[in-house]
FIDRENSE-788940 format. One record per residue (C-alpha): x, y negated, z; chain. Coordinates in steps of 0.02 Angstrom, whole numbers. Each point is the difference from the previous one (the first is absolute). Last residue first. Layout:
X:Y:Z:A
...
//
This chain:
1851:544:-4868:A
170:37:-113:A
5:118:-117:A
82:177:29:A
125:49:-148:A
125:-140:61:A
68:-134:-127:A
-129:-121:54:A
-124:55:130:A
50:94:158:A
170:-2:93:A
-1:120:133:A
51:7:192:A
-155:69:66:A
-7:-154:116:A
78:-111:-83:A
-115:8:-158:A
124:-111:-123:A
-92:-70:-151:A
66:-37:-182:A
-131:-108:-77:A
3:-46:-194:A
-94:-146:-39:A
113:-75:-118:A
95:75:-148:A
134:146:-8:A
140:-154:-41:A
-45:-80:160:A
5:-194:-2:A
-193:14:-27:A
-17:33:167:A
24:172:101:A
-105:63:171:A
113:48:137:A
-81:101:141:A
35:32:180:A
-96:103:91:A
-50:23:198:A
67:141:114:A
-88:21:164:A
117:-112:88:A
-55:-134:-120:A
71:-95:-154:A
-112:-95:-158:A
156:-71:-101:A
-66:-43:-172:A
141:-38:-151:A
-6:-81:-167:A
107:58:-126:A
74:-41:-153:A
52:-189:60:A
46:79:179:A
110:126:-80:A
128:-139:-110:A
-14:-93:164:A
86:148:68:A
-49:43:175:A
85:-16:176:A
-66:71:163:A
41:-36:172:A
66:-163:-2:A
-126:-63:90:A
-68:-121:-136:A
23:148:-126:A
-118:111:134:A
-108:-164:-2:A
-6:4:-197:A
-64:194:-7:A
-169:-40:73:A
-98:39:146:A
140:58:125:A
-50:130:132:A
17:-41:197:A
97:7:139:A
148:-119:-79:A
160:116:1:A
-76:191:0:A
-130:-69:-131:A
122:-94:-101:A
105:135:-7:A
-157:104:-73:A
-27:-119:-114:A
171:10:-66:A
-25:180:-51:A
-177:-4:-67:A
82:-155:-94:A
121:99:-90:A
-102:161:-33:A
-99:-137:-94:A
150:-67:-84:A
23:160:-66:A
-171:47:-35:A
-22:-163:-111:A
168:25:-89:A
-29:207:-43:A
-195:-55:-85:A
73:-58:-164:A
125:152:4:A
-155:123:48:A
-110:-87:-156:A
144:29:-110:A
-5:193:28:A
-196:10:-11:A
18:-66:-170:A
125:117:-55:A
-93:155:67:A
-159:-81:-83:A
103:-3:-162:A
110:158:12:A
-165:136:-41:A
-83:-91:-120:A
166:-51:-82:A
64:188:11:A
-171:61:-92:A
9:-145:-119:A
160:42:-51:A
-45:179:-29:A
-151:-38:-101:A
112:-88:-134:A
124:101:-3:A
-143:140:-53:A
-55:-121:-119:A
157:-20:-115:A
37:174:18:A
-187:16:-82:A
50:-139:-135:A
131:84:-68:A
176:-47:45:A
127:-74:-116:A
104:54:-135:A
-24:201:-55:A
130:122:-62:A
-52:167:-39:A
-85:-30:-161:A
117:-113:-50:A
128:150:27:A
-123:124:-95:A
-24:-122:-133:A
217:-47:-26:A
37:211:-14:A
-157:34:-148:A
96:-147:-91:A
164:53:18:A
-49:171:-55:A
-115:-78:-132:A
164:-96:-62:A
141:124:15:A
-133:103:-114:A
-4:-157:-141:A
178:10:7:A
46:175:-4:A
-146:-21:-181:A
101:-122:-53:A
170:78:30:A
-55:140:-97:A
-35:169:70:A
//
């Protein structure tokens, strides 16, 4: 054999060797990988979303039935110390019974409607609210629930 022709065999054995490597390596995805990511992210984001939203509703709605639980508590004092309910949250402050953020009171706006039998108390947001106004947290005292806002039972 002459070098030539060693050569020219090297060559078609190199040759035959470099396709089946290109052949084995690809770059990139195809487009059907491509869409099966796809339809798996919008399976978790249909699934997470509503979970997500709910999630930030309950932390907008955690102030409202905090102070709430709050004035249930101090109108109750001023029950046992006056003989009757308090109508609004200001006369509890005026007592010294009861003292609220002004940082709540510009979110919120509250309703103090108190009887033996129970009552409710409800807060109702403003536009100072970052969840938007017109959301009403309510306080059913006498099954002891909060209903509306951030609750899965809405408010009456």
């Amino acid at each position: 054999m002459t070098i030539k022709e060693e050569f020219l065999t090297i060559m078609r054995v190199e040759n035959t060797s470099m396709k089946k490597i290109n052949k084995h390596n690809q770059y990139g995805f195809t487009m059907v990988e491509i869409m099966v990511v796809v339809v798996i992210v919008a399976i978790l984001a249909a699934v997470a979303l509503p979970t997500y939203f709910a999630l930030v509703q309950n932390a907008y709605a955690s102030e409202p039935k905090t102070v709430i639980s709050n004035i249930e508590n101090a109108g109750k004092m001023y029950y046992q110390t006056y003989g009757e309910w308090p109508s609004d949250i200001e006369e509890m402050e005026r007592r010294g019974l009861l003292e609220v953020d002004r940082a709540t009171k510009l979110k919120w706006q509250f309703e103090i409607n108190m009887s033996l039998e129970g009552g409710t108390i409800a807060a109702e947001s403003t536009e100072e609210m970052k969840g938007g106004a017109g959301k009403r947290v309510v306080f059913d005292r006498s099954r002891g629930k909060f209903l509306g806002f951030g609750s899965k039972e809405e408010a009456e």
